[in-house]
C-alpha positions in Angstrom: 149.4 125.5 230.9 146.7 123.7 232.8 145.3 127.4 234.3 145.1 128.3 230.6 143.0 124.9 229.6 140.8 125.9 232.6 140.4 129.4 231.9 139.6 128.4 228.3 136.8 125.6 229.8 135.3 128.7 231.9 135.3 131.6 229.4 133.6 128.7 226.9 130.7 127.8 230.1 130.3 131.8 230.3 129.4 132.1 226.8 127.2 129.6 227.2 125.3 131.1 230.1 125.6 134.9 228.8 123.4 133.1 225.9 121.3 131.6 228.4 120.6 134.5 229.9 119.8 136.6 227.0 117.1 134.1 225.9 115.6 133.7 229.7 115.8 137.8 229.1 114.0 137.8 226.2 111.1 135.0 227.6 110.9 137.9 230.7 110.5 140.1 228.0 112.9 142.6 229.5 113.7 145.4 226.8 116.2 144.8 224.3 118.4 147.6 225.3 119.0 146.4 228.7 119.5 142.6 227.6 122.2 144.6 224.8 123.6 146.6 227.9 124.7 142.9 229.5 127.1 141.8 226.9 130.4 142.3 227.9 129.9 143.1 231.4 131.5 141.1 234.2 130.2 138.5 236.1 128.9 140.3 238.9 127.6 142.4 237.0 125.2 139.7 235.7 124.5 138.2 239.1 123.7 141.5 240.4 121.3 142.2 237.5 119.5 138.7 237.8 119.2 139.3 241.6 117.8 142.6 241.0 115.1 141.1 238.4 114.0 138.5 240.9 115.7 135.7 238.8 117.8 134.6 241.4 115.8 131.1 241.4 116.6 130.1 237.5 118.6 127.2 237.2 120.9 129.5 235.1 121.6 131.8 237.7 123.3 128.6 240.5 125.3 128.0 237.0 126.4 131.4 237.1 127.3 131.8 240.7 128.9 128.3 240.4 131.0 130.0 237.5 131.9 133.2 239.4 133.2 130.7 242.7 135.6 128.8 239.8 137.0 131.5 238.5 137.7 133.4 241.8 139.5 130.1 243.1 141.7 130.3 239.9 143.2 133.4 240.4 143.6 132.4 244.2 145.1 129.3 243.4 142.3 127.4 245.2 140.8 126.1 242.2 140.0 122.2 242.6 139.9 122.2 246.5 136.7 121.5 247.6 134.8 124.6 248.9 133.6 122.5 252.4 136.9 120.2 253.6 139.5 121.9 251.1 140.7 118.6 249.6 141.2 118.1 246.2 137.7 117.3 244.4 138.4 114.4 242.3 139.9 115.0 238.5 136.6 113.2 237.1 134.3 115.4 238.9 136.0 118.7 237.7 136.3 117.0 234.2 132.7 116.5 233.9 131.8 120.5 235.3 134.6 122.7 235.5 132.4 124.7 238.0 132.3 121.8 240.5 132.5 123.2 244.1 132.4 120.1 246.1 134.3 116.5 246.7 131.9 113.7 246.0 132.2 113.2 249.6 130.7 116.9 250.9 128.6 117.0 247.6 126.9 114.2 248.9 126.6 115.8 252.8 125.5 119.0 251.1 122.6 117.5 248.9 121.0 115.6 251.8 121.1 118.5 254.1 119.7 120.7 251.1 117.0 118.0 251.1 116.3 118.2 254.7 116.1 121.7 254.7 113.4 121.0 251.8 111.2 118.7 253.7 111.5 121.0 257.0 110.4 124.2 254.7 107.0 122.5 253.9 
């Protein structure tokens, strides 16, 4: 019962970014056929057509991979164990974004590294 509730959370965040995509699509003015040829297809699929349109740095694409990571721990059985120490991530975290990865702990490690890395880069 609670699998199904999630599944049903993550189909609903897929539609959402499948629309997302078709309008980012349509502002890359990409021919209609080939934004037409993306519905329906899995999510690879999508992440593979994104990376090979150089759109891997849209904000909708993290979404998507973040998407793709939830799902996969689903049918593994992993799903709510963070991604870095593999303890639960806390119920309001997941409640909030379905797609959450990280613990509030290792979400926390994560962004300061991800900002270090930033400051080192420039």
């Amino acid at each position: 019962m609670v699998d199904q509730h999630i599944n049903l959370q993550l189909a609903h965040i897929g539609m959402q970014l499948r629309s997302e995509i078709a309008i980012l699509l349509t502002q890359q003015n990409m021919p209609l056929n080939d934004i037409d040829q993306l519905n329906g297809q899995d999510l690879s699929t999508l992440i593979d057509f994104l990376s090979l349109h150089k759109l891997t740095d849209e904000p909708v694409f993290e979404r998507l991979m973040r998407l793709d990571a939830a799902i996969c721990q689903l049918e593994l059985g992993l799903y709510g164990l963070c991604s870095d120490c593999e303890s639960e991530i806390e119920q309001s975290r997941l409640q909030s974004d379905p797609t959450e990865q990280r613990c509030e702990d290792c979400a926390k490690r994560h962004s300061q590294e991800h900002r270090q890395e930033l400051r080192l880069n420039y």
